[in-house]
mmCIF file of the N, C-alpha and C atoms, coordinates in Angstrom:
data_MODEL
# 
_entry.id   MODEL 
# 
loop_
_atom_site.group_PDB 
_atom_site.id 
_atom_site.type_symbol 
_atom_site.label_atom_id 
_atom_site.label_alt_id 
_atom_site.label_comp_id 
_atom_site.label_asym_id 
_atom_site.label_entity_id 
_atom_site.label_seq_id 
_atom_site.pdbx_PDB_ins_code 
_atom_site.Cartn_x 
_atom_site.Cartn_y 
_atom_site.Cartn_z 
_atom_site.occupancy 
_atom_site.B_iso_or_equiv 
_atom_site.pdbx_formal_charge 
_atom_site.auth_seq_id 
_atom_site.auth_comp_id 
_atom_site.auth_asym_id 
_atom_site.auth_atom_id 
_atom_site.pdbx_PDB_model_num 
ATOM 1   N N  . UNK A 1 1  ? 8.323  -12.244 -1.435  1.00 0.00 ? 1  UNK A N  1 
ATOM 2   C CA . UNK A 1 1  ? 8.865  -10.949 -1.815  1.00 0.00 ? 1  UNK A CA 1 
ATOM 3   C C  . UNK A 1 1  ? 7.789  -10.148 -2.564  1.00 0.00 ? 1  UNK A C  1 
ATOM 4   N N  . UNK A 1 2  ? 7.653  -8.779  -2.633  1.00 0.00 ? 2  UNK A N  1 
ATOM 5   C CA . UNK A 1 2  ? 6.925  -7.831  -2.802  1.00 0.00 ? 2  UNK A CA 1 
ATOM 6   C C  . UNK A 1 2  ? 7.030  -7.673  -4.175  1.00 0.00 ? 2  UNK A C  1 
ATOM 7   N N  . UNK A 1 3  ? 6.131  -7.184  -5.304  1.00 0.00 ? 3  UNK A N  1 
ATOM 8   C CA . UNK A 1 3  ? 6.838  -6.379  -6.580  1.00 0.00 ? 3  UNK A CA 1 
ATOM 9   C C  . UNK A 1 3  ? 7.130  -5.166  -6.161  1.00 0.00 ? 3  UNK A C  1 
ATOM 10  N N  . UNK A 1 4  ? 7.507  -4.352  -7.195  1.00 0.00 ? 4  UNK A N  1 
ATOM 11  C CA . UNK A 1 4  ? 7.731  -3.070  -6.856  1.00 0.00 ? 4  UNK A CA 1 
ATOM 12  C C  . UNK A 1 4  ? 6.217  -2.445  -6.772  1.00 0.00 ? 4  UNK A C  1 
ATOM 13  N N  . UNK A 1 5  ? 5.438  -2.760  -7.399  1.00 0.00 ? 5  UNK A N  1 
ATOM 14  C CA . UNK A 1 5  ? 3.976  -1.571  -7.428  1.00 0.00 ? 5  UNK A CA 1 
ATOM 15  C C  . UNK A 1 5  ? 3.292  -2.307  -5.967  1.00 0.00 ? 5  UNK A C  1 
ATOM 16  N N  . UNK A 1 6  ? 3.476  -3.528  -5.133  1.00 0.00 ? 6  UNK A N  1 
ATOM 17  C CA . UNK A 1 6  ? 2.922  -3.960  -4.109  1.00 0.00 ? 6  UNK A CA 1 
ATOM 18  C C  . UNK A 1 6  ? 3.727  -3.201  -3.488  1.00 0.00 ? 6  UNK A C  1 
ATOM 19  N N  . UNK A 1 7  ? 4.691  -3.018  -3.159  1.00 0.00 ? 7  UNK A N  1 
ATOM 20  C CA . UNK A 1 7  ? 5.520  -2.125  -2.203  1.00 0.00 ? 7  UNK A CA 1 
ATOM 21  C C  . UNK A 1 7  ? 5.171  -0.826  -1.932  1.00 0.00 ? 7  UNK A C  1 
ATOM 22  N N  . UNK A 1 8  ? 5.268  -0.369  -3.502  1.00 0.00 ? 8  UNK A N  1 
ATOM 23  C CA . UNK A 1 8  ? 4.197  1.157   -3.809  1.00 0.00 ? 8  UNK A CA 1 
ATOM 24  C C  . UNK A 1 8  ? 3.249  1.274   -3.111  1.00 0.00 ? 8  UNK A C  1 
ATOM 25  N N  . UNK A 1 9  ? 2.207  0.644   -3.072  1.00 0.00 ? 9  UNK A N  1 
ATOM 26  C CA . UNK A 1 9  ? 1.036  0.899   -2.380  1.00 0.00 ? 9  UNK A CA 1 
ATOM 27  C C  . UNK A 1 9  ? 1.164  0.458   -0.897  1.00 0.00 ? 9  UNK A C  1 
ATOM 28  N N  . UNK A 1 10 ? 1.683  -0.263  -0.439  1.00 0.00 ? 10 UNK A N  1 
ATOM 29  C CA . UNK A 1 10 ? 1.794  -0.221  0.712   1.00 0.00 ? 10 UNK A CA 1 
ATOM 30  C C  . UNK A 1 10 ? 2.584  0.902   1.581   1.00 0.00 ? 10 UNK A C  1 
ATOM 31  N N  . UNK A 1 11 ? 3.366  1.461   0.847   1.00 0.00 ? 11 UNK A N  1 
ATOM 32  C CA . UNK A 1 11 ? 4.124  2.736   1.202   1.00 0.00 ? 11 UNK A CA 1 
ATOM 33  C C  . UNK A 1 11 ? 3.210  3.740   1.496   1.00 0.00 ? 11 UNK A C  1 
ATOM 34  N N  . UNK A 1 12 ? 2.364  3.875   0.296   1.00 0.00 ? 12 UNK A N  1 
ATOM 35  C CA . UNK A 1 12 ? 1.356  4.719   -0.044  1.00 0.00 ? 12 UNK A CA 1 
ATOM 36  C C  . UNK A 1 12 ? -0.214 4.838   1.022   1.00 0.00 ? 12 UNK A C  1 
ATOM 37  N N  . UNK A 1 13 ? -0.263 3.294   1.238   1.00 0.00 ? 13 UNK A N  1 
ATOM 38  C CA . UNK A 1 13 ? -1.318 2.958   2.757   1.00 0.00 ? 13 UNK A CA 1 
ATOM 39  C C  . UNK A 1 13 ? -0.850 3.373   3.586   1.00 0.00 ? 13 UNK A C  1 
ATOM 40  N N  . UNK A 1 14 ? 1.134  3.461   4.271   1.00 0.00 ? 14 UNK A N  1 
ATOM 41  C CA . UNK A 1 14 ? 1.318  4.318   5.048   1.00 0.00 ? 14 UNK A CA 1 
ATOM 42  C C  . UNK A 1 14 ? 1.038  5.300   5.318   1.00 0.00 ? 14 UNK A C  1 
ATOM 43  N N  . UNK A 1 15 ? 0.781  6.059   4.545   1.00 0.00 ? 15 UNK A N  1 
ATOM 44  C CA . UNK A 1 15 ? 0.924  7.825   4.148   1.00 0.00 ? 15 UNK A CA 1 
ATOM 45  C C  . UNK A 1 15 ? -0.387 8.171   4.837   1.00 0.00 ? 15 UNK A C  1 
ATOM 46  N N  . UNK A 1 16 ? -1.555 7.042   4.521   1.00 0.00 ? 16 UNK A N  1 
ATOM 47  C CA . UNK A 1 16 ? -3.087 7.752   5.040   1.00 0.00 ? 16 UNK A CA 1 
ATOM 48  C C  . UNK A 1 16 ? -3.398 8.331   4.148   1.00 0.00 ? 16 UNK A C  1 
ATOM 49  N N  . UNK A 1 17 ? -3.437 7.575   2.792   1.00 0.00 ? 17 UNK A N  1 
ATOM 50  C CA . UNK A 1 17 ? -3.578 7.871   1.412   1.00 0.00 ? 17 UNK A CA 1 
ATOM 51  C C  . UNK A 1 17 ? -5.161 6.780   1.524   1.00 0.00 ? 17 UNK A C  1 
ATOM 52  N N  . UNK A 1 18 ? -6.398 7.385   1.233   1.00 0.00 ? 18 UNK A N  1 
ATOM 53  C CA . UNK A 1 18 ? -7.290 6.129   0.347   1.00 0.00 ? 18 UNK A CA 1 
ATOM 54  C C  . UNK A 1 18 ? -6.856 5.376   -1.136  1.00 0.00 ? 18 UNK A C  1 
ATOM 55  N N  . UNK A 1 19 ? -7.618 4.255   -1.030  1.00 0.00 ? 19 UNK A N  1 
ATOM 56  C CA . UNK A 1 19 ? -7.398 3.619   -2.265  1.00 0.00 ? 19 UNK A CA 1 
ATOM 57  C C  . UNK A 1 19 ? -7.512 4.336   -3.674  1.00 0.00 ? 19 UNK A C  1 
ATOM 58  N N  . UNK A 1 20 ? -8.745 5.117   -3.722  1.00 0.00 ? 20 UNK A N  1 
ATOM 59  C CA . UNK A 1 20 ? -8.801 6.192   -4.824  1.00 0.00 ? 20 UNK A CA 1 
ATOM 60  C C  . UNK A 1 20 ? -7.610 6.930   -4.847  1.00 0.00 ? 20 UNK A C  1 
ATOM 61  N N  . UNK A 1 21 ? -7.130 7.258   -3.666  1.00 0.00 ? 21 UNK A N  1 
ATOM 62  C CA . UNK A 1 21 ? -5.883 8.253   -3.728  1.00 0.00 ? 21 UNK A CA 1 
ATOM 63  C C  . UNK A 1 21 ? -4.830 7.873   -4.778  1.00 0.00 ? 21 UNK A C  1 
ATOM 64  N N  . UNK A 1 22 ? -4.845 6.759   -4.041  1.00 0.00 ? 22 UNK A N  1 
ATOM 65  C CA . UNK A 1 22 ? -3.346 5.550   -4.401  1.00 0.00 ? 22 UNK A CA 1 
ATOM 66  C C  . UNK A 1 22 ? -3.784 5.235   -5.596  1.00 0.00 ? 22 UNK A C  1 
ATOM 67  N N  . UNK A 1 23 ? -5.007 4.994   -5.773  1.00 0.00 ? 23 UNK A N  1 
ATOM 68  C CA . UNK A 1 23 ? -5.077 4.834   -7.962  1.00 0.00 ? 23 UNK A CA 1 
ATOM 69  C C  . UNK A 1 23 ? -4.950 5.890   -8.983  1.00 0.00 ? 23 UNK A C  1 
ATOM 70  N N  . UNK A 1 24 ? -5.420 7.060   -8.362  1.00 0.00 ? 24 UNK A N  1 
ATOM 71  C CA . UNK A 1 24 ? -5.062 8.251   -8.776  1.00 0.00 ? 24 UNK A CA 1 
ATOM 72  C C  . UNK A 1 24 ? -3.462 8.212   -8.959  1.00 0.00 ? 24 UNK A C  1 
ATOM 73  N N  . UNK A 1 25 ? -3.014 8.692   -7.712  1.00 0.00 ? 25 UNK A N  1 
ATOM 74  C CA . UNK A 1 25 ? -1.535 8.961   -7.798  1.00 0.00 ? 25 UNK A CA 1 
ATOM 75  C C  . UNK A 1 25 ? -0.568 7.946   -8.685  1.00 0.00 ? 25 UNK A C  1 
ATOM 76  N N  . UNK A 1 26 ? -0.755 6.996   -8.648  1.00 0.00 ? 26 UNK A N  1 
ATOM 77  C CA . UNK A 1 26 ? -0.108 5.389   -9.464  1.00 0.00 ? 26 UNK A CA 1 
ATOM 78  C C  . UNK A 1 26 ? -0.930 5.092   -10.707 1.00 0.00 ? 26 UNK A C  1 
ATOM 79  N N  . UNK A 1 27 ? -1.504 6.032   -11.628 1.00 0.00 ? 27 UNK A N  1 
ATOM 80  C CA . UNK A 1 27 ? -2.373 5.611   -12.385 1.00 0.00 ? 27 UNK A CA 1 
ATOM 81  C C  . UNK A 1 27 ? -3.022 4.488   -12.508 1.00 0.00 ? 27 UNK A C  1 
ATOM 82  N N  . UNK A 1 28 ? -3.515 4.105   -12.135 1.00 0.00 ? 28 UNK A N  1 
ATOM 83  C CA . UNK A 1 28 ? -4.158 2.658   -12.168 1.00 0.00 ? 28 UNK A CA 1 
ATOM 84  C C  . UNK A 1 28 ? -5.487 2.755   -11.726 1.00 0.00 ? 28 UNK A C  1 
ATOM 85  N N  . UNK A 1 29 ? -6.165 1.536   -11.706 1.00 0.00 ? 29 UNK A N  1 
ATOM 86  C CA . UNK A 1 29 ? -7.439 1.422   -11.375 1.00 0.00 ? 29 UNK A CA 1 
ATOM 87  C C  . UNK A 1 29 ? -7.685 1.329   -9.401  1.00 0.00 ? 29 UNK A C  1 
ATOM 88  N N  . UNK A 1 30 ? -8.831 1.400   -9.144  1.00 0.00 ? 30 UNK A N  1 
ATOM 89  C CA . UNK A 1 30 ? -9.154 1.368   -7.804  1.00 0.00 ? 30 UNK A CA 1 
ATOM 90  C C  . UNK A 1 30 ? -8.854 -0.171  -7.262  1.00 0.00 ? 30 UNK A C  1 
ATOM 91  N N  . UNK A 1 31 ? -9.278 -1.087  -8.683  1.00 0.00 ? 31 UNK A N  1 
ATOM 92  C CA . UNK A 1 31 ? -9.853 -2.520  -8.225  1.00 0.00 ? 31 UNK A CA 1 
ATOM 93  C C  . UNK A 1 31 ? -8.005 -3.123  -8.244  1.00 0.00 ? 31 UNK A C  1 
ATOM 94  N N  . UNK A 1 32 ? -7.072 -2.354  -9.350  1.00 0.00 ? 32 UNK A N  1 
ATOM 95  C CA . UNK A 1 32 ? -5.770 -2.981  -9.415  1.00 0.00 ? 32 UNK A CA 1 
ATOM 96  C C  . UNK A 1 32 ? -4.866 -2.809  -7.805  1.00 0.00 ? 32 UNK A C  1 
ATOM 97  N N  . UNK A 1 33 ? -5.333 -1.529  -7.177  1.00 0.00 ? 33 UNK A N  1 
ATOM 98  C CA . UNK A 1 33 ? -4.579 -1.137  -6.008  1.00 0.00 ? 33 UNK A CA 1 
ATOM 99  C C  . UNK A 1 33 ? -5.626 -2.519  -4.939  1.00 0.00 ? 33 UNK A C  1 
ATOM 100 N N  . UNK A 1 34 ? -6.494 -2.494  -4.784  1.00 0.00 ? 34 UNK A N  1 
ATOM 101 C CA . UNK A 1 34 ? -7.058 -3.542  -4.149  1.00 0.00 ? 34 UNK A CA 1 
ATOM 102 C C  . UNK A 1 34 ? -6.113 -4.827  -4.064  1.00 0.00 ? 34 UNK A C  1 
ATOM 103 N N  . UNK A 1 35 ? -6.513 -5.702  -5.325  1.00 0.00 ? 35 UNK A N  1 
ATOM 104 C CA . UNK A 1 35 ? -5.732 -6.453  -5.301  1.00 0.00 ? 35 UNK A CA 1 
ATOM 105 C C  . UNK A 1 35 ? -4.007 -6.807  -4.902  1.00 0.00 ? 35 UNK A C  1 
ATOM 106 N N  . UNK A 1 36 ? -3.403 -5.341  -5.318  1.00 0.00 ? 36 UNK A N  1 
ATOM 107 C CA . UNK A 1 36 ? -1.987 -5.280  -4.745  1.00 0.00 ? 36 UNK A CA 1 
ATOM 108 C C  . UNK A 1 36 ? -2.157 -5.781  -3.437  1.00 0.00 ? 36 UNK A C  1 
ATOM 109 N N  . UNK A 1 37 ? -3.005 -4.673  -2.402  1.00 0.00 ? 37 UNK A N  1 
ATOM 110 C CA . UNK A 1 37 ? -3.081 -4.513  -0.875  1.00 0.00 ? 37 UNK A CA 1 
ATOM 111 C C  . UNK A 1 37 ? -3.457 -6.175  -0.841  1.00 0.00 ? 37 UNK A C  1 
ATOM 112 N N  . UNK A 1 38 ? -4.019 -6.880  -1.238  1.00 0.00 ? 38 UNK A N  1 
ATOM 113 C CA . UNK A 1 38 ? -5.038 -8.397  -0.855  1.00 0.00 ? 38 UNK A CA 1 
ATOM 114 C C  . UNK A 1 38 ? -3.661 -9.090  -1.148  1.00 0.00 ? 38 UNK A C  1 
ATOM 115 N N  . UNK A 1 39 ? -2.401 -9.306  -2.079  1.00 0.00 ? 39 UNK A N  1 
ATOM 116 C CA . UNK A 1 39 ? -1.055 -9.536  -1.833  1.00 0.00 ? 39 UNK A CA 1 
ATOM 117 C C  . UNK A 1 39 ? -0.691 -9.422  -1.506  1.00 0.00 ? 39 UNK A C  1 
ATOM 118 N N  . UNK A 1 40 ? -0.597 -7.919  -0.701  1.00 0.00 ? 40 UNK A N  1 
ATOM 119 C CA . UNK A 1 40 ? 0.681  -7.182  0.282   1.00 0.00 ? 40 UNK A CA 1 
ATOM 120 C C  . UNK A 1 40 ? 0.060  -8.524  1.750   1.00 0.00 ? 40 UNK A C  1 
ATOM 121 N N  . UNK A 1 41 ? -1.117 -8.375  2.284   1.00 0.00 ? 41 UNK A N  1 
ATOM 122 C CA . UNK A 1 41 ? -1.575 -8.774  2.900   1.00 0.00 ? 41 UNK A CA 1 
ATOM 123 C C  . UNK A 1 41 ? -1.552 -10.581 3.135   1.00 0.00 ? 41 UNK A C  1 
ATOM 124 N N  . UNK A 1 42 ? -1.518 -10.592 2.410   1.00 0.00 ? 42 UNK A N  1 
ATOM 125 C CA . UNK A 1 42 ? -1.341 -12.304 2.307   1.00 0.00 ? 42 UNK A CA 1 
ATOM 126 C C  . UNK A 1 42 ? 0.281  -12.756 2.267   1.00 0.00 ? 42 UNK A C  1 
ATOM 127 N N  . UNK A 1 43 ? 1.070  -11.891 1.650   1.00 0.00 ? 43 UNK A N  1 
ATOM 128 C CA . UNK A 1 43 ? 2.175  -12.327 1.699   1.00 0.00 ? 43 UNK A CA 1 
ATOM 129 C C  . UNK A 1 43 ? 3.075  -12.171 2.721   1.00 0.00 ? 43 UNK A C  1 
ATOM 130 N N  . UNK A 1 44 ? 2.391  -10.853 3.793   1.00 0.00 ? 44 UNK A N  1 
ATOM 131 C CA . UNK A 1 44 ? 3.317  -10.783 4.403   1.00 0.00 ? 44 UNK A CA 1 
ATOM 132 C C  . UNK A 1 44 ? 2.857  -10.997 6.172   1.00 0.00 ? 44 UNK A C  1 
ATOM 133 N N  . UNK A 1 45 ? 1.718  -11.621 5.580   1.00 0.00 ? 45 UNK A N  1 
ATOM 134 C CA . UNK A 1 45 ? 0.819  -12.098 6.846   1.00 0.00 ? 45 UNK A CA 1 
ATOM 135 C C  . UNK A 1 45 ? -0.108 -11.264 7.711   1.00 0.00 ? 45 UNK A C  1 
ATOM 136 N N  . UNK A 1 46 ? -0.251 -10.070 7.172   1.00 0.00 ? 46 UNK A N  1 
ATOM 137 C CA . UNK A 1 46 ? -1.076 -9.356  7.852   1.00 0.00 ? 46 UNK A CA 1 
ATOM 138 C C  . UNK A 1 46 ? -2.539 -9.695  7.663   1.00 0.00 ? 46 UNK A C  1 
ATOM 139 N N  . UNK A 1 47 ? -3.105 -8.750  8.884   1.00 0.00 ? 47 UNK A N  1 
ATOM 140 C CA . UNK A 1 47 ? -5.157 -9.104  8.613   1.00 0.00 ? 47 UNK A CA 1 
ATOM 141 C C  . UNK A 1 47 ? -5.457 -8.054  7.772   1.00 0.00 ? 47 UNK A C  1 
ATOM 142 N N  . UNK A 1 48 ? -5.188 -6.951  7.766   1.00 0.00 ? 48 UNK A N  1 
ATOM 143 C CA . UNK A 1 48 ? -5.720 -5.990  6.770   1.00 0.00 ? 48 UNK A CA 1 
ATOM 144 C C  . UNK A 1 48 ? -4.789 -4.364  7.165   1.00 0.00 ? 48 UNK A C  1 
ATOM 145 N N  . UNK A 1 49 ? -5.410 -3.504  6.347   1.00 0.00 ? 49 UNK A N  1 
ATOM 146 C CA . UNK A 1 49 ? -5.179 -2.252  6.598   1.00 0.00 ? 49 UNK A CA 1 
ATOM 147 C C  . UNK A 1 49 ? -4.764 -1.520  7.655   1.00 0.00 ? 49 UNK A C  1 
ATOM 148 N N  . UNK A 1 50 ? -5.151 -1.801  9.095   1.00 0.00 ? 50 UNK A N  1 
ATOM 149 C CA . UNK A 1 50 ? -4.518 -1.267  9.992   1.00 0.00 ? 50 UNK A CA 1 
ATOM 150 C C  . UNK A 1 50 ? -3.219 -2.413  10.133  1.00 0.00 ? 50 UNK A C  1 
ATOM 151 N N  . UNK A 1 51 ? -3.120 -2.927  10.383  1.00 0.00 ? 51 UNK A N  1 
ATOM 152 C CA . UNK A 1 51 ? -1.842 -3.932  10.301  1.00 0.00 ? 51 UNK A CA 1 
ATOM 153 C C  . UNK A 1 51 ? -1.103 -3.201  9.880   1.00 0.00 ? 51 UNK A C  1 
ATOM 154 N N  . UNK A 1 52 ? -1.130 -3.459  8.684   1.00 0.00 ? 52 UNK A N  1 
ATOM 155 C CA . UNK A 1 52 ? -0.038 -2.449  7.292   1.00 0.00 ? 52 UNK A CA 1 
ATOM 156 C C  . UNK A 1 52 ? 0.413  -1.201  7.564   1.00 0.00 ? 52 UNK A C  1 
ATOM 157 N N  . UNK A 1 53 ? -0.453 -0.452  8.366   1.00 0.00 ? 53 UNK A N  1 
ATOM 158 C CA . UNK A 1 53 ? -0.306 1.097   9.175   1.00 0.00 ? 53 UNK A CA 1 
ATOM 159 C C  . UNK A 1 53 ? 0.822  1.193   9.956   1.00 0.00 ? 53 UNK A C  1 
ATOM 160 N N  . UNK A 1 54 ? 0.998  0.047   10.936  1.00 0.00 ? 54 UNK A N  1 
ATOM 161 C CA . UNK A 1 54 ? 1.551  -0.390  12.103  1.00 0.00 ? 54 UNK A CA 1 
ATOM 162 C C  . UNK A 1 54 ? 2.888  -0.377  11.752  1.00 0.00 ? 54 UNK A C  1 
ATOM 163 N N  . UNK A 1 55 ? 2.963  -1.092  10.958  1.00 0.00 ? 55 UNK A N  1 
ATOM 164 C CA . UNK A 1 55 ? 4.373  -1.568  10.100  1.00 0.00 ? 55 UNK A CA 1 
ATOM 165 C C  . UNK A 1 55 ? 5.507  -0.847  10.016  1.00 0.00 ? 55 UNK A C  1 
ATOM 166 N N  . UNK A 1 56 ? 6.610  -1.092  10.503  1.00 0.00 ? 56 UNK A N  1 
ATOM 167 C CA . UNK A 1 56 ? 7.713  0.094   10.230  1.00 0.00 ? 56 UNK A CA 1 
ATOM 168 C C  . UNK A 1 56 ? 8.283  -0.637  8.862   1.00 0.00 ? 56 UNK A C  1 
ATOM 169 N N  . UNK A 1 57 ? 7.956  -2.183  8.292   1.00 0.00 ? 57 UNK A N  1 
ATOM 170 C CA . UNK A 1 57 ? 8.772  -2.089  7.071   1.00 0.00 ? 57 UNK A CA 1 
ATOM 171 C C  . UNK A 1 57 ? 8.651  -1.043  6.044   1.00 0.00 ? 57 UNK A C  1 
ATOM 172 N N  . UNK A 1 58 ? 7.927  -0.303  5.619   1.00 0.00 ? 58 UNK A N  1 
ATOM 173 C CA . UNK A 1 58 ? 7.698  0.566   4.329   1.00 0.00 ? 58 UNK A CA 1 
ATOM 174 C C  . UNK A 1 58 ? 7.687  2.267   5.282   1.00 0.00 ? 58 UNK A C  1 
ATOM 175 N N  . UNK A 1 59 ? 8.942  2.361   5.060   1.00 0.00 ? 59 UNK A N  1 
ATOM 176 C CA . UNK A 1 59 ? 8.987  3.981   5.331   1.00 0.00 ? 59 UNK A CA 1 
ATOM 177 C C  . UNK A 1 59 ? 8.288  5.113   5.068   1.00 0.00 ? 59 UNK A C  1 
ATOM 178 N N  . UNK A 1 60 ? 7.805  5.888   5.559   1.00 0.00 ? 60 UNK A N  1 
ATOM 179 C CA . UNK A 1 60 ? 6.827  6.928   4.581   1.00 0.00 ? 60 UNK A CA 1 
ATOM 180 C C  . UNK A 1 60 ? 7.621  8.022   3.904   1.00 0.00 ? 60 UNK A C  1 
ATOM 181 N N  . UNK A 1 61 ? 7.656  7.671   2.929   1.00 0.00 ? 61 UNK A N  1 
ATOM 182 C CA . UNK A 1 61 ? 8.474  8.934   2.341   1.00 0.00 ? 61 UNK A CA 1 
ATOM 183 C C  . UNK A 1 61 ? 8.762  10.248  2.448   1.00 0.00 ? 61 UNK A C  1 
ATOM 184 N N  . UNK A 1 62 ? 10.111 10.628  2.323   1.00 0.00 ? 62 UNK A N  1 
ATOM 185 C CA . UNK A 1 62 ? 9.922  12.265  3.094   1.00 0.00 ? 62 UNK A CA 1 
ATOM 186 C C  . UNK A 1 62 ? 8.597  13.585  2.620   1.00 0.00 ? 62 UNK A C  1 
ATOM 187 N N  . UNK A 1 63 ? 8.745  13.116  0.801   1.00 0.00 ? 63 UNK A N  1 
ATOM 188 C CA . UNK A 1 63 ? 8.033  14.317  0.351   1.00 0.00 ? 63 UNK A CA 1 
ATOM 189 C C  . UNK A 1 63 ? 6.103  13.588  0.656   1.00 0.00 ? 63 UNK A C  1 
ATOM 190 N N  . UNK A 1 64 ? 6.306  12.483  1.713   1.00 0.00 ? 64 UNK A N  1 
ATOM 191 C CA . UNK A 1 64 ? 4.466  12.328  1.742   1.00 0.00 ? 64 UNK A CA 1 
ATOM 192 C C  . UNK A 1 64 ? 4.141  12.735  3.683   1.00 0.00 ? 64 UNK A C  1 
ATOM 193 N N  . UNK A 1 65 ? 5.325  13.030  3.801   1.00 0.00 ? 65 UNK A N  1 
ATOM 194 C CA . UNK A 1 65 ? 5.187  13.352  5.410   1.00 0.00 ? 65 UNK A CA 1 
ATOM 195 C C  . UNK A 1 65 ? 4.202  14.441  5.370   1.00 0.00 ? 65 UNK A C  1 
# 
């Protein structure tokens, strides 16, 4: 299972947001959103970033359409 801020960013990788983006927007660091994605990724079995793209689990939110 996901936390909520791993979910966040993977929502947020939907969008076609960069990592800077996603640390910006989520205050956090560049290296903390990394690590989320290197969890999102491991936990839910993907190879990387385009994977995660693919994904219909994490909806893209209306106001990031």
């Amino acid at each position: 299972m996901l936390t909520p801020a791993e979910a966040e960013v993977a929502r947020l990788v939907r969008t076609g947001l960069g990592n800077k983006e996603i640390a910006t927007r989520l205050a956090m660091a560049t290296r903390t959103v990394e690590l989320h994605l290197t969890r999102v990724y491991r936990k839910l079995g993907l190879s990387g970033r385009r994977e995660l793209r693919g994904t219909r689990w994490f909806p893209v939110p209306e106001d990031l359409r």
